[in-house]
TORMARNU-792945 format. One line per field, with one value per residue (C-alpha): x, y, z; residue number from 0; residue in one letter. Coordinates in steps of 0.5 Angstrom, whole numbers, padded with zeros to 4 digits. Example, Ala and Ser with C-alpha at 12.3 -4.5 7.8 and 13.67 -1.06 7.14 Angstrom:
BEGIN
east 0025 | 0027
north -0009 | -0002
up 0016 | 0014
num 0 | 1
residu a | s
end
This chain:
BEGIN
east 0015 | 0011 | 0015 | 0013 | 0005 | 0006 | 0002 | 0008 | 0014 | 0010 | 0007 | 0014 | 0017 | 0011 | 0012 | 0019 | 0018 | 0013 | 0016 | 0022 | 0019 | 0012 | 0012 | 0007 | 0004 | 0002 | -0006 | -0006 | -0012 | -0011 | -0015 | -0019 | -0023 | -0021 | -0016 | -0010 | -0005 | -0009 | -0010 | -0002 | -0001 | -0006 | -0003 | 0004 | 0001 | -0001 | -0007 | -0011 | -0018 | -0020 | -0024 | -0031 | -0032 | -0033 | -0031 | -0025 | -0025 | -0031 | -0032 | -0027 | -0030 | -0026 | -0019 | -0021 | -0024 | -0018 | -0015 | -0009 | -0002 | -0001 | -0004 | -0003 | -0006 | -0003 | -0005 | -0010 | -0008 | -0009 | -0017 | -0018 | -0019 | -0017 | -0011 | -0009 | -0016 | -0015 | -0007 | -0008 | -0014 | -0010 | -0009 | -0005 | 0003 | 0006 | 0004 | 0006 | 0004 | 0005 | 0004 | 0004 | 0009 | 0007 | 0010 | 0012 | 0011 | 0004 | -0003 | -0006 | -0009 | -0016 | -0022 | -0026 | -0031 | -0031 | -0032 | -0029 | -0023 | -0019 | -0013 | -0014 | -0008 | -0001 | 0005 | 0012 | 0016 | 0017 | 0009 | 0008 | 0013 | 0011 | 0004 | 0006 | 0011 | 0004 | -0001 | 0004 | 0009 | 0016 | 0019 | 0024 | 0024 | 0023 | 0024 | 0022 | 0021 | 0021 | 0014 | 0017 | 0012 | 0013 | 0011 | 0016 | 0016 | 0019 | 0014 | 0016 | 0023 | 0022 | 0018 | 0024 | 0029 | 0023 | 0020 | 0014 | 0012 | 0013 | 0014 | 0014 | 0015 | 0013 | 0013 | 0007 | 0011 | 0011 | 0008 | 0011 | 0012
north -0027 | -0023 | -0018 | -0016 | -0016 | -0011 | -0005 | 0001 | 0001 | 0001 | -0006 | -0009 | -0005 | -0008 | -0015 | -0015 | -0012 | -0017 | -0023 | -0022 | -0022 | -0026 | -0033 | -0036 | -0041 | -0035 | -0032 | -0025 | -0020 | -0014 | -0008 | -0006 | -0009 | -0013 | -0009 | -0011 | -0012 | -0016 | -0020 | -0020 | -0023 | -0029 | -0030 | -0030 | -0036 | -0031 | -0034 | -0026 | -0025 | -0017 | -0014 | -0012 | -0005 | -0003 | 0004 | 0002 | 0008 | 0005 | -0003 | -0006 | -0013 | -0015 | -0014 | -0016 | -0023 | -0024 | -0031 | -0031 | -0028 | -0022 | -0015 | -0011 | -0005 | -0001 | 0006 | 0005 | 0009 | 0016 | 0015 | 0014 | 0019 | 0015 | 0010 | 0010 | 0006 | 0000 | 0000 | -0002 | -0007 | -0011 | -0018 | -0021 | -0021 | -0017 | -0011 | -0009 | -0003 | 0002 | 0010 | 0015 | 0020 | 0028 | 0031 | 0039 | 0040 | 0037 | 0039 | 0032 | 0028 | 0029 | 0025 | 0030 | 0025 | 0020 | 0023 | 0017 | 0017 | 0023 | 0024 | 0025 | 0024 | 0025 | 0023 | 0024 | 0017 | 0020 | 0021 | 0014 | 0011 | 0014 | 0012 | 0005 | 0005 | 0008 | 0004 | -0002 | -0005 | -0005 | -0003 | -0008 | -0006 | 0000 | 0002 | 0008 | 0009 | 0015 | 0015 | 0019 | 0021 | 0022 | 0029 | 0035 | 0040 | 0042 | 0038 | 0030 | 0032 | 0034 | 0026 | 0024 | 0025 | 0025 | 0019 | 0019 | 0011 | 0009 | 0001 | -0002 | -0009 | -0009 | -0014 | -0013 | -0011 | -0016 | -0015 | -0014 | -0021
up -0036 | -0032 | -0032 | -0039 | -0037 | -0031 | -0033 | -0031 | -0025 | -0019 | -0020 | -0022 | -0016 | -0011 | -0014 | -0013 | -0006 | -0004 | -0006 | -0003 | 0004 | 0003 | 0002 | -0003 | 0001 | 0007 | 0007 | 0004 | 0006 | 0001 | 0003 | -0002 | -0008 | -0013 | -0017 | -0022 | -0018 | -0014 | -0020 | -0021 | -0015 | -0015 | -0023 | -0019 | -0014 | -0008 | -0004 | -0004 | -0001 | -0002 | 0002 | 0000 | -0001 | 0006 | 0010 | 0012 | 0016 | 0021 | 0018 | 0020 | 0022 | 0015 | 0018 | 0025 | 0023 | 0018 | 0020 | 0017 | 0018 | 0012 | 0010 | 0004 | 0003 | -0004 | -0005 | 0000 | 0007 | 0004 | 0002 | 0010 | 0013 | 0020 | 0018 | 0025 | 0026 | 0021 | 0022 | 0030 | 0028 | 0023 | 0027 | 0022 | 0024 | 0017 | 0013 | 0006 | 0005 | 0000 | -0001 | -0005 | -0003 | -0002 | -0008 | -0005 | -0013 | -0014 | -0010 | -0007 | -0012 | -0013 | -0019 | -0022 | -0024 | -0017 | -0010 | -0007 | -0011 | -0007 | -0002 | 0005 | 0007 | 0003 | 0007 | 0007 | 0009 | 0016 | 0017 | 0015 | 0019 | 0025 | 0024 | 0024 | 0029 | 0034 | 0031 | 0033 | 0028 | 0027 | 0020 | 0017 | 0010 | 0006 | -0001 | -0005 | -0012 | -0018 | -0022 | -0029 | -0034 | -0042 | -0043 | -0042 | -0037 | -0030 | -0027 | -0031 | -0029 | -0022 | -0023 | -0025 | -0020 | -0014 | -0011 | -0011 | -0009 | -0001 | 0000 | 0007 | 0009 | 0018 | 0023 | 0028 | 0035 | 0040 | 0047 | 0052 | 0058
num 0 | 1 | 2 | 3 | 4 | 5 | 6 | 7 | 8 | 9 | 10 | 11 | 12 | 13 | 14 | 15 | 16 | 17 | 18 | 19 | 20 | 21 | 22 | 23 | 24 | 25 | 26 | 27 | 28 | 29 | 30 | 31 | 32 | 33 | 34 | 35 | 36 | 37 | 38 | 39 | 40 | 41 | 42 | 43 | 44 | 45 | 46 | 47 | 48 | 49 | 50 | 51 | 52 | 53 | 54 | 55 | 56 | 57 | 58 | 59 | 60 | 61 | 62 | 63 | 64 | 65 | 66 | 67 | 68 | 69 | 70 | 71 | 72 | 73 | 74 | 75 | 76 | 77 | 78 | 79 | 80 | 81 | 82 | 83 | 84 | 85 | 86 | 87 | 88 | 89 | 90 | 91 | 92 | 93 | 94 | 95 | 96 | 97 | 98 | 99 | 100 | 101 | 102 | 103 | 104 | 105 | 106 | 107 | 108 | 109 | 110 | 111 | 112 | 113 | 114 | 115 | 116 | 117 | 118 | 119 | 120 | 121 | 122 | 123 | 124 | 125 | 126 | 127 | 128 | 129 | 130 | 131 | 132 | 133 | 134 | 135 | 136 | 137 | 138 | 139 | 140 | 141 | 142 | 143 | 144 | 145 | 146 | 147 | 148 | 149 | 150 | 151 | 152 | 153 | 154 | 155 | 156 | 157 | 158 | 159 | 160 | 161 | 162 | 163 | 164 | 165 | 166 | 167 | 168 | 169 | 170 | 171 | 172 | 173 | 174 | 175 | 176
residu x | x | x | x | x | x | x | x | x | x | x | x | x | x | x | x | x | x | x | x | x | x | x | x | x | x | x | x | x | x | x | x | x | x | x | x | x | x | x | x | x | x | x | x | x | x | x | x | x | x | x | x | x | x | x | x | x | x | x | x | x | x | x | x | x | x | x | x | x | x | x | x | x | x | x | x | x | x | x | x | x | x | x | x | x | x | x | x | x | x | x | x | x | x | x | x | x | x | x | x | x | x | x | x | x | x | x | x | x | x | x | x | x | x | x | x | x | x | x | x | x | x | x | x | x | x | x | x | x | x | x | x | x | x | x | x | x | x | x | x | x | x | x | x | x | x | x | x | x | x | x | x | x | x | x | x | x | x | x | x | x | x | x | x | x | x | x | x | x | x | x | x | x | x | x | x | x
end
């Protein structure tokens, strides 16, 4: 039934992926204001609160005050300038968290017409799984997927069979007793 509702192939991949490690009766904080996928994920029975709008790079009082178990952050991790900050922050015990992959043949995306909206950073999986192993969490599942375009060119064929979404399920690194 939603399936015919999702707006393209990312929000389709990343409902799958979500519920296949996430239970419905679990609290989510997503990073980031309300937004569509937000949206989908409540209409699919998520319990979702989004964070206000703040500087995620320096507020992180959001993240840290959050008392339930799971953070999603979608498309979010490349606008900070200092992911690393917010990622060792996070007190919940699992993350989703999804990235645009660099793409060797395509410049860092960047609005012209928002100053916000722009790419600081633009991973290759191995960059984003370090980043979170070093922020503390352990990797258990990751999923990557192809973003095509219907127009013709070099560019829509190398978008084709080059992935362009990065999706990571992780679990918060137990301590050490």
């Amino acid at each position: 039934m939603y399936e015919k509702t999702f707006p393209n192939k990312r929000f389709k991949q990343t409902m799958g992926f979500l519920e296949k490690h996430i239970p419905k009766d679990e609290a989510i904080l997503d990073l980031g204001v309300s937004n569509p996928l937000s949206e989908i994920m409540i209409e699919r029975g998520y319990n979702v609160t989004n964070t206000n709008g703040e500087d995620l790079d320096s507020e992180l009082t959001t993240t840290t005050d959050f008392k339930g178990n799971v953070v999603t952050a979608f498309e979010i991790f490349e606008h900070l300038l200092a992911p690393l900050n917010v990622l060792s922050e996070i007190r919940a015990e699992k993350l989703v968290t999804s990235i645009p992959l660099r793409l060797w043949f395509s410049t860092a995306y960047r609005s012209k017409t928002d100053p916000w909206d722009r790419h600081y950073h633009e991973f290759e999986d191995w960059q984003f799984d370090w980043l979170l192993e070093k922020a503390g969490w352990v990797i258990k599942d990751r999923l990557k997927w192809t973003h095509p375009v219907n127009k013709l060119g070099i560019r829509p064929i190398l978008r084709l069979l080059t992935p362009r979404y990065y999706i990571v399920y992780a679990e918060r690194k137990k301590a050490k007793t």
